[in-house]
C-alpha positions as CSV (number, residue, x, y, z in Angstrom):
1,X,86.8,108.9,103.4
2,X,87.8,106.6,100.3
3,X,91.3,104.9,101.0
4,X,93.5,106.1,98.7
5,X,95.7,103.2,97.1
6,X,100.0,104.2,97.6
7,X,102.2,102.4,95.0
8,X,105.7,102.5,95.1
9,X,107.9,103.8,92.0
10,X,111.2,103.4,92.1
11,X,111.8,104.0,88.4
12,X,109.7,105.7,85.7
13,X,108.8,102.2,84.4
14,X,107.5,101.9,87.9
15,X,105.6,104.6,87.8
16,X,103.9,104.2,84.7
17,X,102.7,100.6,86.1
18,X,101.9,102.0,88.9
19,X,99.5,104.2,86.8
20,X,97.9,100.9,84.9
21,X,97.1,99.4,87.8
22,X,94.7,101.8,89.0
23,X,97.3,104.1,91.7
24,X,95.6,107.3,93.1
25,X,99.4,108.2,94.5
26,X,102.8,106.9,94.4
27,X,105.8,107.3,96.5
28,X,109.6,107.6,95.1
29,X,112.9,108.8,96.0
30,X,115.6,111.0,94.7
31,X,119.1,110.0,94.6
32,X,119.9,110.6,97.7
33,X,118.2,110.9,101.4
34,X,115.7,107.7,100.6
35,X,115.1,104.2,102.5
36,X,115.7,102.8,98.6
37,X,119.0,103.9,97.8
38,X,119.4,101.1,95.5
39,X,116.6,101.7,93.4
40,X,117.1,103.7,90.6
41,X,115.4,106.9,91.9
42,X,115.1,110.2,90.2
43,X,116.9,113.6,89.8
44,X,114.8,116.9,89.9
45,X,114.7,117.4,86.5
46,X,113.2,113.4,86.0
47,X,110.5,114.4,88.6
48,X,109.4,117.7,87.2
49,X,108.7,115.6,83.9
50,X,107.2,112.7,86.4
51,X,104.7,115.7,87.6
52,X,103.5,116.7,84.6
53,X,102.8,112.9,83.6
54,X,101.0,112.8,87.2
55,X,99.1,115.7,87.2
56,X,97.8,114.3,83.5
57,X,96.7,111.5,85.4
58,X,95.4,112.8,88.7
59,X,98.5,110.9,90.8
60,X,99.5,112.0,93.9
61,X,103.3,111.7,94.3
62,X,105.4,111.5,97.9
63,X,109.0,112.2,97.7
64,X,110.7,110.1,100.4
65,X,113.2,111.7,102.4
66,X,113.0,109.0,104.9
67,X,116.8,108.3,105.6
68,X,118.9,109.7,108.9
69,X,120.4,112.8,108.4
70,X,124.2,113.4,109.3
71,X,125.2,116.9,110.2
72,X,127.8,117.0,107.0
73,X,124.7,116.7,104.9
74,X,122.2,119.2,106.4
75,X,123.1,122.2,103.3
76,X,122.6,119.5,100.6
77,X,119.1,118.2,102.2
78,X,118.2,121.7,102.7
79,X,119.3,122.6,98.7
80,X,117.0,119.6,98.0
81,X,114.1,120.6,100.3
82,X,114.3,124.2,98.3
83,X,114.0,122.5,94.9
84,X,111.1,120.0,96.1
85,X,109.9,123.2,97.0
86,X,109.2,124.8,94.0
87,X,107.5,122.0,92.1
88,X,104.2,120.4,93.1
89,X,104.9,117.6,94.8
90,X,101.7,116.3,97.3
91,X,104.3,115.8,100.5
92,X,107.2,114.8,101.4
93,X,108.0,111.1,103.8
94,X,110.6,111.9,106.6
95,X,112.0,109.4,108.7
96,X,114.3,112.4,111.0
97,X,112.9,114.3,113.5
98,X,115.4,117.0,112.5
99,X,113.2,117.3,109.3
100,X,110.3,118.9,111.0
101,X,112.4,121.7,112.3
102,X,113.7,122.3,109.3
103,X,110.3,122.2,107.6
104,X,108.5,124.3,109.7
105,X,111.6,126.9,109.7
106,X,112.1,127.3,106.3
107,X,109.4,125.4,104.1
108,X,105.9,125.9,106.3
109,X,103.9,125.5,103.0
110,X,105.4,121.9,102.0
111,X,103.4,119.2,103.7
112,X,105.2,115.5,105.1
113,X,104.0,112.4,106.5
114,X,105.9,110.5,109.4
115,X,107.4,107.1,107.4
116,X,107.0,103.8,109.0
117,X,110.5,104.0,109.9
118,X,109.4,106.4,112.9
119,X,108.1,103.7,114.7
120,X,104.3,105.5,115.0
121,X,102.6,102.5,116.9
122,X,99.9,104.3,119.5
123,X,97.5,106.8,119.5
124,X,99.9,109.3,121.6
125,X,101.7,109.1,118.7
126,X,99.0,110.4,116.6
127,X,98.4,113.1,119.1
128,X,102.6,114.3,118.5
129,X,102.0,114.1,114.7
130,X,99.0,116.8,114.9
131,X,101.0,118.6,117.4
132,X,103.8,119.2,115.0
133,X,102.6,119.8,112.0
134,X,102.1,116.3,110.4
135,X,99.4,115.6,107.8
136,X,99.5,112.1,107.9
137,X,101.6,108.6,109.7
138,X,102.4,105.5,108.3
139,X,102.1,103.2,111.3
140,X,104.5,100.6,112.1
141,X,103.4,97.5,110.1
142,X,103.7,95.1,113.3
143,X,100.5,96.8,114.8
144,X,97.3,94.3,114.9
145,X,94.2,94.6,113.3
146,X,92.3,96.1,116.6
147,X,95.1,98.4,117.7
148,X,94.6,99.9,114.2
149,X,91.1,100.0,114.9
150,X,91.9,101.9,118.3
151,X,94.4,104.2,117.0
152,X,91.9,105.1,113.9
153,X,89.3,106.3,116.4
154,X,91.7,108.4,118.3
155,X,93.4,110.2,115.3
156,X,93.6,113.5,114.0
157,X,95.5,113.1,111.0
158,X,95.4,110.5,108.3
159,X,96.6,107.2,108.6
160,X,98.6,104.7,106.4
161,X,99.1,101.3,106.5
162,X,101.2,99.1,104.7
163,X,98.8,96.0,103.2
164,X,101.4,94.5,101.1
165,X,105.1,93.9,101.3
166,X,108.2,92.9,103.2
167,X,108.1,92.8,107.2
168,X,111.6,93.7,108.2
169,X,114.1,91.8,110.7
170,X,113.6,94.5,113.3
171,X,110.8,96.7,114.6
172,X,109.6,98.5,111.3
173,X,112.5,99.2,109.5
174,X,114.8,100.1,112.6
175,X,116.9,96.9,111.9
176,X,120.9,97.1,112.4
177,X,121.3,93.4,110.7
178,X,122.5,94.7,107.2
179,X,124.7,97.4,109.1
180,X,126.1,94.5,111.2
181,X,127.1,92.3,108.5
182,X,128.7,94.3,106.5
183,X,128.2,98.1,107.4
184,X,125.5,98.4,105.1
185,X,122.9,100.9,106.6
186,X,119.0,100.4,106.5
187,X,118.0,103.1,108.2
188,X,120.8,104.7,105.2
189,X,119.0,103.3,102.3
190,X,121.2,100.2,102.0
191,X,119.7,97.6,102.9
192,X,121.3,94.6,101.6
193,X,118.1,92.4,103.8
194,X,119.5,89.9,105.0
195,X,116.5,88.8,106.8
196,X,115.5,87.1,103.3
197,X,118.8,84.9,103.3
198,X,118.3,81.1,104.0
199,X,120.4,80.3,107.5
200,X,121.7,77.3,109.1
């Protein structure tokens, strides 16, 4: 199977760059319910016209939905999951286990991956993917070359792996540093990464 190269796009600019340098897929977030919250993101009307630019050029796109949910917020993410389910977005990145209830429920058609947030670092994780519905993980980015290697032979569904980027504080994105500091979430899409800051 050909690896298929993931680009982030965090604005239409992004997108569009994404598209010149060759992307077979990108991955964005809406306003609200994405690990990027301070990115400028997109509304549903800016990713319907997004789709049609995509579809012209034969890009995937993955709508990230990789945040924790809170309780209070359950009927706006399941307005959203309704509208991301009337366009033709590829799949959706979840980060909540919540989601795939809700998924399976009330969207079966709508396909997600498991973000790296999730923490997927063994092949029994693989094997609870395929169970529940998964179409693809995004490992944890801490995993070595030959577990890769051992987890690739084992899997059922597809695999992603992060080749380029930032390495966060914690385990994969699970990092309470920012929250610490100043009660600005990660695992909320406000990361203010402090990991980056020079220390004495």
């Amino acid at each position: 199977m050909k690896p298929e190269l993931l680009l982030p796009a965090g604005n239409a600019e992004g997108f569009f760059a994404a598209a010149e340098g060759g992307a077979n897929a990108v991955y964005l977030g809406l306003k609200k319910f994405n690990a990027r919250g301070r990115a400028k993101n997109f509304t549903i009307r800016q990713l319907q016209a997004l789709l049609v630019e995509a579809k012209k050029r034969n890009i995937k796109v993955y709508i990230t939905l990789n945040t924790l949910i809170k309780n209070s917020e359950l009927n706006e993410l399941l307005d959203i999951l309704y509208a991301l389910s009337q366009t033709d977005i590829s799949a959706i990145i979840i980060q909540d286990i919540g989601l795939i209830y809700l998924l399976r429920k009330y969207f079966p058609k709508m396909r997600f991956h498991a973000s790296t947030q999730m923490g997927f670092h063994n092949s029994l994780a693989s094997s609870f993917a395929e169970k529940h519905g998964f179409e693809r993980i995004i490992l944890a980015r801490e995993l070595t070359f030959p577990e890769l290697q051992t987890i690739s032979v084992k899997s059922k569904v597809q695999l992603e792996i992060f080749t380029h980027g930032a390495l966060c504080y914690a385990f994969s994105g699970k990092c309470l540093f920012s929250s610490w500091l100043g009660g600005m979430s990660a695992n909320r899409g406000m990361c203010r990464q402090p990991c980056r800051r020079k220390y004495e």
